[in-house]
C-alpha positions as CSV (number, residue, x, y, z in Angstrom):
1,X,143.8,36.6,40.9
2,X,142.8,37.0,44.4
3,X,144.6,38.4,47.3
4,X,146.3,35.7,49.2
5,X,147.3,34.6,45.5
6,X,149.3,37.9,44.5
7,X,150.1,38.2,48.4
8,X,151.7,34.2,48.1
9,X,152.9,34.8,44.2
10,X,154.9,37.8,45.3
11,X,156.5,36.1,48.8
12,X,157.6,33.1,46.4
13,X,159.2,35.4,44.1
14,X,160.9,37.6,46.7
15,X,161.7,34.5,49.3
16,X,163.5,33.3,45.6
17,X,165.5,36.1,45.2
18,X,166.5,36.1,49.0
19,X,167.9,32.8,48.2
20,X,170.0,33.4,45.2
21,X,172.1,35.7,47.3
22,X,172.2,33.8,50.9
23,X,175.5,32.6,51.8
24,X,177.3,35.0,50.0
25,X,179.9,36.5,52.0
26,X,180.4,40.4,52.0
27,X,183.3,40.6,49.7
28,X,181.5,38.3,47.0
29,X,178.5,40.3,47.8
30,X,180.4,43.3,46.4
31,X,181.9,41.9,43.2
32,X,181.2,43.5,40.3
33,X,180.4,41.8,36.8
34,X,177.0,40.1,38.0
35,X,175.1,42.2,35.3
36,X,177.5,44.2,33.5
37,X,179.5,46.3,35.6
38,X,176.8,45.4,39.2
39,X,177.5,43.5,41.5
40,X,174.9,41.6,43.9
41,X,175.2,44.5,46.3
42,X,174.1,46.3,43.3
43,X,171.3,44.6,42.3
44,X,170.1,44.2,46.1
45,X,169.7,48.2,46.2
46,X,168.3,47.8,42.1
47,X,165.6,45.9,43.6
48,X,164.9,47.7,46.5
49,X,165.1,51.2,45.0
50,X,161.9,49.7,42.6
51,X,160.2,48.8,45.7
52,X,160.4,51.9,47.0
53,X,159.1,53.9,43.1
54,X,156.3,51.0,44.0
55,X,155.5,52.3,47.5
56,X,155.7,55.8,45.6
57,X,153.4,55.4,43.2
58,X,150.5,52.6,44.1
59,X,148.6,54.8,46.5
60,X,148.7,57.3,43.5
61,X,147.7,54.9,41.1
62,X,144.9,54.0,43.7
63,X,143.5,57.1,43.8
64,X,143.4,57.1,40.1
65,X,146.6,59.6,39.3
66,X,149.2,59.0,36.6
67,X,152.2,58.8,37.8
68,X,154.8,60.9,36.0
69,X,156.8,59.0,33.7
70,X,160.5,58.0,33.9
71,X,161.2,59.4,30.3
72,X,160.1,62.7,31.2
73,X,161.5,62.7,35.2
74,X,165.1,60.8,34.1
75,X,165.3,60.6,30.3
76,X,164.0,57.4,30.6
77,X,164.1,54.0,32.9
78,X,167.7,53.1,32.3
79,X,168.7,56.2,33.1
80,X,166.9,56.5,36.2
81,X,168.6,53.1,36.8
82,X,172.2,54.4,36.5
83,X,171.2,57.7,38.6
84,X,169.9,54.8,41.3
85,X,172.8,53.2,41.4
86,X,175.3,55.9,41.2
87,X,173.1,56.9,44.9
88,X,173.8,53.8,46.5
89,X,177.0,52.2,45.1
90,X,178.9,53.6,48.3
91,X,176.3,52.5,51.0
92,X,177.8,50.2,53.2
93,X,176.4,46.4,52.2
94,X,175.2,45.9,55.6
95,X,173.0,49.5,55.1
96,X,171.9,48.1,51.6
97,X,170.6,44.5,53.5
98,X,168.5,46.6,56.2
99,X,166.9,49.0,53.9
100,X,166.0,45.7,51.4
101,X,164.4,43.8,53.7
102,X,162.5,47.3,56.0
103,X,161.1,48.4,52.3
104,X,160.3,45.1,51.4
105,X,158.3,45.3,54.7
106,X,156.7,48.4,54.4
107,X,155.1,47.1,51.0
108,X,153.7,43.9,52.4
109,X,152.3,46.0,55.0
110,X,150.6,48.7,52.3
111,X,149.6,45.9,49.9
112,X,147.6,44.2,52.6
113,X,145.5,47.3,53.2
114,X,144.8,47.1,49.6
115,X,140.9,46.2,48.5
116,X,140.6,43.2,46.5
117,X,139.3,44.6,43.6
118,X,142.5,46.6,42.8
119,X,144.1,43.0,42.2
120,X,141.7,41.3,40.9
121,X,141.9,41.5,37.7
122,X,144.5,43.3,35.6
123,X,144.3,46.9,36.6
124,X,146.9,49.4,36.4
125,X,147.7,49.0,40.0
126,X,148.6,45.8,39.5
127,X,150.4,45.9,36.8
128,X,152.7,48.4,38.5
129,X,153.0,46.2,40.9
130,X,154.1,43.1,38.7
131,X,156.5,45.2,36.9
132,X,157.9,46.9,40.5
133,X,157.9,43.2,42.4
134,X,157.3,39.9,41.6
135,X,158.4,40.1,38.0
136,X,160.8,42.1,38.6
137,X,162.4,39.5,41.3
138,X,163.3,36.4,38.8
139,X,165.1,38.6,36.4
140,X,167.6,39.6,39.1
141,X,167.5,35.9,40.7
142,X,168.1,34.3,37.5
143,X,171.0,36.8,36.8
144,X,172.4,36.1,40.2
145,X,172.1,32.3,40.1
146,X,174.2,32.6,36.6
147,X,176.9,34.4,37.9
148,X,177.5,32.2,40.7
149,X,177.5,29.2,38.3
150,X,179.7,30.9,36.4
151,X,182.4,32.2,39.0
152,X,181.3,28.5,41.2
153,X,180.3,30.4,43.8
């Protein structure tokens, strides 16, 4: 995979999960039951929060440091998820939107300073990235898409 291919791969997965969520008004925004007890508010900080572990931890994975891991830091990834969302659940929604879409910025920005070979093929880099971003995305679009077919939203 080249550049502009992750770069396009990744804006079709996050312009996806942008949509899934548009229209929404604030209160439906703040609903819980989407994914178990989140609500799209939720899952909009979820997402956002592993943007930001990305922007943590790619330049350290570019200079070839292991970044600690989540079992050892948190007891583990759902755990760090619950601590995540415990942070944010009383952010203001419109706070939540802003710091979505400036983080969401901020990695664009840093991937595009990225050399080509850390994408090209399947590095560690990039596979933290996958995981952090664009497959990350669908799970959370498909989730969101189901709930609004289910509540006919």
């Amino acid at each position: 995979m080249n550049k502009p291919q992750l770069m396009g791969k990744l804006e079709h997965a996050w312009q996806a999960f942008r949509q899934s969520f548009a229209g929404l008004t604030e209160d439906q925004m703040q609903l819980p039951g989407v994914v178990g007890d989140w609500s799209v508010k939720d899952i909009i900080a979820h997402v956002t929060g592993w943007e930001e572990e990305a922007l943590k931890y790619l330049p350290l994975i570019n200079l070839c440091v292991r970044p600690p891991r989540y079992t050892d830091m948190y007891g583990g990834i759902d755990a760090f998820n619950a601590q995540m969302t415990e942070i944010n659940r009383d952010l203001p929604l419109v706070d939540v939107l802003s710091r979505l879409e400036e983080t969401h910025h901020q990695l664009v920005s840093y991937l595009e300073t990225i050399p080509e070979e850390m994408i090209r093929t399947e590095t560690r880099f990039r596979k933290r990235l996958r995981l952090d971003t664009y497959s990350h995305y669908p799970e959370h679009t498909r989730a969101i898409l189901d709930w609004r077919i289910r509540k006919n939203i």
